[in-house]
C-alpha positions in Angstrom: -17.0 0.7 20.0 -16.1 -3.2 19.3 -13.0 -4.0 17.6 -13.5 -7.8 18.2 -13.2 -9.5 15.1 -15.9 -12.1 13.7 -14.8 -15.5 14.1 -14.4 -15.7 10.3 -11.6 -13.1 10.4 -9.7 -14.6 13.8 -9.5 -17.7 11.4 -8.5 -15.9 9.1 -5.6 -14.2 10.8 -4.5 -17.1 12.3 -4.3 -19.1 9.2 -2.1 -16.2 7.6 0.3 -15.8 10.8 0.5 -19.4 10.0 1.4 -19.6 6.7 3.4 -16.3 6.8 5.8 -18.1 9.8 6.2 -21.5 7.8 6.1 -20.8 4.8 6.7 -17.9 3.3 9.9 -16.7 6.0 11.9 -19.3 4.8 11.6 -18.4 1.5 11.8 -14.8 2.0 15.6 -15.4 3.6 16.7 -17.2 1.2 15.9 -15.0 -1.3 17.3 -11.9 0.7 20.4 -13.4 0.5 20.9 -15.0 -2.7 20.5 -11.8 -4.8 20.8 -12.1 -8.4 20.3 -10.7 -11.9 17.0 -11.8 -12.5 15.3 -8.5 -10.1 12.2 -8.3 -12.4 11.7 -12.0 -12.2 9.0 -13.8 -9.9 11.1 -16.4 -8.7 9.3 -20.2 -8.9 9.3 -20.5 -5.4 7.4 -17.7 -5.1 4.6 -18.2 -7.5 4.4 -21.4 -5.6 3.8 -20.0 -2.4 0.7 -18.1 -4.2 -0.6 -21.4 -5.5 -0.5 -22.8 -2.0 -1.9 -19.8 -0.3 -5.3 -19.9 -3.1 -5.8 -23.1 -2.3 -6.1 -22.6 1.5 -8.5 -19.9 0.8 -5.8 -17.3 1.7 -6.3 -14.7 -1.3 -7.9 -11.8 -2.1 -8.9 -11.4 1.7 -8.8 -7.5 1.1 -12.0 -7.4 -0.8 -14.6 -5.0 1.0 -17.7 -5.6 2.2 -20.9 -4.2 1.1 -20.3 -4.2 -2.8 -22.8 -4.8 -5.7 -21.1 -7.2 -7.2 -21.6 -11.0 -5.5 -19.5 -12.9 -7.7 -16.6 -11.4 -5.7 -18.3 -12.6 -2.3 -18.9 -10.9 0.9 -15.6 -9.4 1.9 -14.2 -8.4 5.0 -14.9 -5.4 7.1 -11.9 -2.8 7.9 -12.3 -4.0 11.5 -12.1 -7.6 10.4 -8.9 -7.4 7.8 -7.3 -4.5 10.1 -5.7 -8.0 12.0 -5.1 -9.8 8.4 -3.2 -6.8 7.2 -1.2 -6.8 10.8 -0.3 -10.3 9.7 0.7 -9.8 6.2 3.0 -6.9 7.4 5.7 -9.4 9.2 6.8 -10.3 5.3 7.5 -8.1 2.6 6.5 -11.0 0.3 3.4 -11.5 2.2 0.8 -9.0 0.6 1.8 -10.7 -2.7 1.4 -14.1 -2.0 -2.0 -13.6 -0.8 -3.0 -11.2 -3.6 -3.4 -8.5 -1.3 -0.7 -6.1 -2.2 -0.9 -2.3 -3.5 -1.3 -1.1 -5.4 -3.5 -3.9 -7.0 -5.5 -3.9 -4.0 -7.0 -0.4 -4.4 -7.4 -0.6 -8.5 -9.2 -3.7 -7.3 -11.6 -1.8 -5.1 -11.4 0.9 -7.4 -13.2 -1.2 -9.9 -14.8 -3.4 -7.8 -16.7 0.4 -6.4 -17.1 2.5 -9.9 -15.9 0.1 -12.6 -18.4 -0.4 -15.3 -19.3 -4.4 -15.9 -17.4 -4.5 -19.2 -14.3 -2.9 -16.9 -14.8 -5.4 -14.7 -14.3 -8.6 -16.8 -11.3 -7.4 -18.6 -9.4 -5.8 -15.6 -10.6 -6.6 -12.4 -11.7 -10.6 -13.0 -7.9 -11.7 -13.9 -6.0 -9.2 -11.2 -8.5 -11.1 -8.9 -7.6 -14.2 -10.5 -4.0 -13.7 -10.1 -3.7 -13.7 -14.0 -2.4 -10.0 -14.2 -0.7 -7.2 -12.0 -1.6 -3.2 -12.2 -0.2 0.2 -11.6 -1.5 3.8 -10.4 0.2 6.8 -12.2 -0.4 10.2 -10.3 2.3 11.6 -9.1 4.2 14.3 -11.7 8.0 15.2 -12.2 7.8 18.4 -13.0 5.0 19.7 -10.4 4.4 19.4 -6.2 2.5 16.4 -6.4 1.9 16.5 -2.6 -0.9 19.1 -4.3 -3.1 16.4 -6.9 -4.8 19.4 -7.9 -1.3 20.3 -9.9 -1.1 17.3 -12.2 0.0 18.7 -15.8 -0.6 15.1 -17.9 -3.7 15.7 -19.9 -6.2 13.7 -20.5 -8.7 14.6 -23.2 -11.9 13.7 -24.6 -11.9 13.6 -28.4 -14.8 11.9 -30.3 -15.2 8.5 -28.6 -11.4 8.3 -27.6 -9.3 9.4 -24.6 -6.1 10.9 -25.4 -3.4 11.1 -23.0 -0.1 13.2 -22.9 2.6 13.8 -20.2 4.8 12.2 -18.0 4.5 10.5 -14.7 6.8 9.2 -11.9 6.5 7.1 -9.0 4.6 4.4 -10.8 4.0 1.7 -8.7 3.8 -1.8 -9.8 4.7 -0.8 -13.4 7.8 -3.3 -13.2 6.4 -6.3 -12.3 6.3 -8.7 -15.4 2.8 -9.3 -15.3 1.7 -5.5 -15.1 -1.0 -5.5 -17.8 -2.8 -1.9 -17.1 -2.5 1.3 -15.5 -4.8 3.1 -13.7 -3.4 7.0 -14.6 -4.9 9.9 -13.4 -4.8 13.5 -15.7 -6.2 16.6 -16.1 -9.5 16.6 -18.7 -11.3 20.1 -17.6 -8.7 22.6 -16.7 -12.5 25.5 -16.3 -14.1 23.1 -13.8 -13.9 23.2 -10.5 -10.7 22.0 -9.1 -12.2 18.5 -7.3 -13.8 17.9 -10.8 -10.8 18.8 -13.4 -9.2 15.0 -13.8 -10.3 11.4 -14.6 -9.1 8.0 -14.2 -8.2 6.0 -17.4 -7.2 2.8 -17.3 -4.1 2.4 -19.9 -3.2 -0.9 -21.2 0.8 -1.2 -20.6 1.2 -2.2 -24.0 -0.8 0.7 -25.8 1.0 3.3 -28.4 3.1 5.6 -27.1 3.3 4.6 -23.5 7.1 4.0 -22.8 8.4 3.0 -19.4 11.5 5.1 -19.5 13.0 4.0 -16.5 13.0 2.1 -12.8 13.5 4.1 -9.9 15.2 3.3 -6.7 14.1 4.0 -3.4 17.4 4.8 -1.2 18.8 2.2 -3.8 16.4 -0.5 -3.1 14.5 -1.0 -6.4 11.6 -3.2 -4.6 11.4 -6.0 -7.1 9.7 -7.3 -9.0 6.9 -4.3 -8.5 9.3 -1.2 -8.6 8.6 2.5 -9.3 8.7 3.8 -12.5 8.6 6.9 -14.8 6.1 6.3 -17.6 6.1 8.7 -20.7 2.4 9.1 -22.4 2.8 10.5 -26.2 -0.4 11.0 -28.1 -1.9 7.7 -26.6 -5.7 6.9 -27.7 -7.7 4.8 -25.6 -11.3 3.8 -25.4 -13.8 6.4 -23.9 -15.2 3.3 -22.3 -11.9 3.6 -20.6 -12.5 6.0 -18.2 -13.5 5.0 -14.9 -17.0 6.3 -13.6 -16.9 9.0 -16.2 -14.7 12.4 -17.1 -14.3 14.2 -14.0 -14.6 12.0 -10.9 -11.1 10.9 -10.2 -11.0 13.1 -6.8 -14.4 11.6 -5.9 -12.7 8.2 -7.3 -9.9 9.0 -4.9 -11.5 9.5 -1.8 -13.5 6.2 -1.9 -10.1 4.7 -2.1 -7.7 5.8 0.0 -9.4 5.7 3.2 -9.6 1.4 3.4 -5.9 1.8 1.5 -4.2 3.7 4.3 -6.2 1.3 6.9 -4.4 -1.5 5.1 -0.8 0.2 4.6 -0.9 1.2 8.6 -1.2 -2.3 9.9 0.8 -3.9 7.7 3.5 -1.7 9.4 2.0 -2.4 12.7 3.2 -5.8 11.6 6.4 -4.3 10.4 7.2 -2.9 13.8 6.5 -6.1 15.4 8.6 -7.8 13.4 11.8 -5.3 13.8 10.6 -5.8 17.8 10.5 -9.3 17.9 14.4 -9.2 15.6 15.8 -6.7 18.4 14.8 -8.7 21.9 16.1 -12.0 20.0 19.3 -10.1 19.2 19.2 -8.3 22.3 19.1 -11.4 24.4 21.8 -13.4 22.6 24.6 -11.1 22.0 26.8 -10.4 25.0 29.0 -7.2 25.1 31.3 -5.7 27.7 29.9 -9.0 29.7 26.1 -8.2 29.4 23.5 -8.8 26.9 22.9 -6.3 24.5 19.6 -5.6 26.3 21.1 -4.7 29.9 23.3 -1.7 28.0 22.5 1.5 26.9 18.8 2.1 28.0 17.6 -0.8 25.6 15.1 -2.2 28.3 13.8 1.2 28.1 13.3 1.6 24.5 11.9 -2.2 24.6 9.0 -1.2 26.5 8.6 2.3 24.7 8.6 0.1 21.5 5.9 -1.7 22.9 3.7 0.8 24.0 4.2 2.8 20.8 3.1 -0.1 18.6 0.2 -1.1 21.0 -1.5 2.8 21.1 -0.7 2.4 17.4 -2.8 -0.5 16.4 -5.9 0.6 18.7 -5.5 4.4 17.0 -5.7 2.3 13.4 -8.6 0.2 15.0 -10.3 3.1 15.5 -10.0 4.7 12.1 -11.2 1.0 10.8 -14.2 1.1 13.1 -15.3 4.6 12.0 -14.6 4.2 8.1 -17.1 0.7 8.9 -20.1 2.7 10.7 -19.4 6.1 9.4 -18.2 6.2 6.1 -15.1 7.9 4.8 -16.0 11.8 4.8 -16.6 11.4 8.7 -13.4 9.6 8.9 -11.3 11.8 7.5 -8.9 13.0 10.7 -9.0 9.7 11.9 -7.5 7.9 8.5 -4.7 11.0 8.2 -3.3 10.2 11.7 -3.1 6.8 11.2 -1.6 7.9 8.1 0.7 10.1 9.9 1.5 7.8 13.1 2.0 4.2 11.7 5.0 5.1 9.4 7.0 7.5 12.0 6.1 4.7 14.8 7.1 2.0 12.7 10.6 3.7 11.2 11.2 4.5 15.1 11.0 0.8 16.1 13.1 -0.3 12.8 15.9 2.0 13.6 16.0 0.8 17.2 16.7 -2.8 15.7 19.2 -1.7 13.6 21.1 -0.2 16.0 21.0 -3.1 18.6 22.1 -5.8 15.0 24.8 -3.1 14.5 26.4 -3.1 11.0 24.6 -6.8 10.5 21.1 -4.5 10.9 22.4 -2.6 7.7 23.0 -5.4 5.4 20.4 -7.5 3.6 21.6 -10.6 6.1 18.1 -9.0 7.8 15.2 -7.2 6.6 16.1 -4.5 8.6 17.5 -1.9 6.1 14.8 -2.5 3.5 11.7 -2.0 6.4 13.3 1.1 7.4 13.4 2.0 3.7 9.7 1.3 3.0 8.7 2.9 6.4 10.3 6.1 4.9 8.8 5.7 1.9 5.3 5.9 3.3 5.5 9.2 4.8 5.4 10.5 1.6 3.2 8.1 -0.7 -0.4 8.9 -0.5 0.1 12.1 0.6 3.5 13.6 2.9 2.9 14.1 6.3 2.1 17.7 6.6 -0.2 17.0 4.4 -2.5 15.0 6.7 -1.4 17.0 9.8 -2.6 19.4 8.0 -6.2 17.7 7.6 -6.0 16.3 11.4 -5.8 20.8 12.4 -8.3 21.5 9.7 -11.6 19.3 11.1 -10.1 20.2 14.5 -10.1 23.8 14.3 -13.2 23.4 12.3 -14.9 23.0 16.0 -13.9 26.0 17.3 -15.3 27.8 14.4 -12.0 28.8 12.5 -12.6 29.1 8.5 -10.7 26.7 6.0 
């Protein structure tokens, strides 16, 4: 296997790490500590940023290869943006400014992959163009959403409309000022088989009986200007034309998606973890206690080098996964994208809360972006799918060789 990227894509990453270091960190500390009223705001300087980033060529770099569509070019393989994702990971801001962050990168591919042309040029032409943001709606109050197959929201066929009813939580990006359309998922055949029960609808924000009834924090960080929110549907009538790919497929719909998605969440933290390594040497090195650097106390070499050689077998296990959803496909690369999935968040939370102990209380406040990585680490053990969930998977296909059943 080759994980050497094409010299388009080592441009590429350079020219991100690049912009990422001198650009967008200074404006990303600034912010952190200024605070303010206005959370649901893009601030100037940030929209900015985005202007200067599109006209280096550094936007929508997530786009796959091997679509049908050319007006959105060639794209990148997984192997190729697995190090563009790595880069994008040191800032929070990053994915943003480049257009590259979820969940308007997986609508994106979502339409880009089963969109129909007329889908296409309302939705996926101005989130491309930066015009307009997105959301997903799956996950469910009032059920164990860890099982999909649980969702209650219905989504019915009647006539040449799609009605929707129900209540979702956890919807990402539905804060953000420029969120335009959700992509929500519901139940349309409860008598089909249980992979072929539930659509995809996309749901413009400002439809008839959506309301947005409120933001949710995440261990009281509120992730602005995207956010989390729970979204009430009442008796809302959209389009047939509306439904992604047809009643039925969101499962197949799914599956197509998540595998590149969780290829891009895990190396963005791969270039989380660097960053909270890269924090904890520099503080390590410059703060003296009981008359020795932080880093000559308490084992901290030690956990230096095991935070090392955790995010280096990390990144070659995601390389891996990238390498295999390129030349296999995703249904042969099932185990491989659920330990990434499992591995990059519990490495990357490890390494985070190794910096924050060597920053002491400084590593809880928002002086560093130590509290809010930890935060967003945590986080992704549990979005797009928990843990056991995948482990789960990983002893499935595994067992699966020895000849044990489902």
């Amino acid at each position: 296997m080759d994980f050497t990227p094409s010299e388009r894509a080592a441009e590429l990453t350079e020219a991100v790490r690049a912009f990422v270091r001198d650009e967008i960190e200074p404006v990303e500390q600034r912010l952190r500590r200024a605070g303010g009223d206005d959370r649901w705001q893009v601030p100037e300087e940030v929209r900015e940023l985005r202007h200067k980033a599109r006209a280096q060529g550094l936007w929508n770099l997530f786009l796959p290869a091997g679509h049908d569509d050319d007006r959105y070019g060639t794209g990148l393989s997984n192997v190729d943006y697995a190090p563009v994702a790595e880069a994008t990971g040191w800032s929070h801001l990053a994915p943003y400014v480049f257009n590259c962050n979820a969940p308007d990168t997986g609508n994106a591919e979502v339409l880009l992959r089963y969109g129909s042309p007329e889908q296409r040029d309302r939705w996926l032409d101005p989130l491309l163009d930066g015009r307009i943001r997105s959301g997903f709606a799956m996950t469910e109050p009032e059920v164990a959403s860890s099982d999909a197959t649980n969702m209650q929201l219905t989504a019915v066929v009647d006539g040449d409309r799609m009605v929707l009813n129900g209540r979702k939580w956890w919807t990402t990006g539905v804060g953000h000022p420029d969120c335009a359309v959700l992509i929500v998922m519901g139940l349309t055949d409860p008598d089909a088989d249980k992979h072929a029960r539930h659509s995809m609808v996309l749901v413009p924000l400002d439809t008839p009986g959506v309301r947005v009834e409120r933001m949710l924090d995440t261990m009281g960080f509120f992730d602005e200007p995207f956010g989390h929110g729970e979204v009430s549907f009442t008796d809302v009538r959209v389009p047939l034309s509306n439904v992604i790919a047809g009643p039925g497929r969101a499962f197949e719909i799914a599956q197509g998606r998540l595998g590149p998605g969780r290829v891009h969440h895990a190396m963005r933290l791969v270039g989380l973890a660097e960053r909270a390594l890269y924090l904890a040497c520099e503080r390590g090195l410059s703060r003296i206690a009981f008359g020795k650097p932080l880093v000559n106390l308490g084992g901290n070499r030690e956990r230096i080098a095991e935070a090392r050689i955790a995010i280096n077998s990390l990144r070659l296990l995601i390389m891996h996964a990238a390498w295999k959803l390129d030349t296999e496909g995703p249904l042969a690369s099932m185990s491989e994208v659920s330990q990434i999935k499992v591995a990059a968040p519990n490495v990357a939370q490890q390494v985070i809360d190794f910096a924050m102990q060597i920053h002491g209380g400084a590593g809880l406040s928002s002086d560093f972006p130590l509290a809010s990585a930890w935060t967003a680490a945590r986080a992704i053990r549990l979005a797009d799918g928990p843990d056991e969930v995948h482990r789960g998977v990983i002893a499935r296909i595994e067992l699966a060789q020895h000849g044990a059943s489902r």
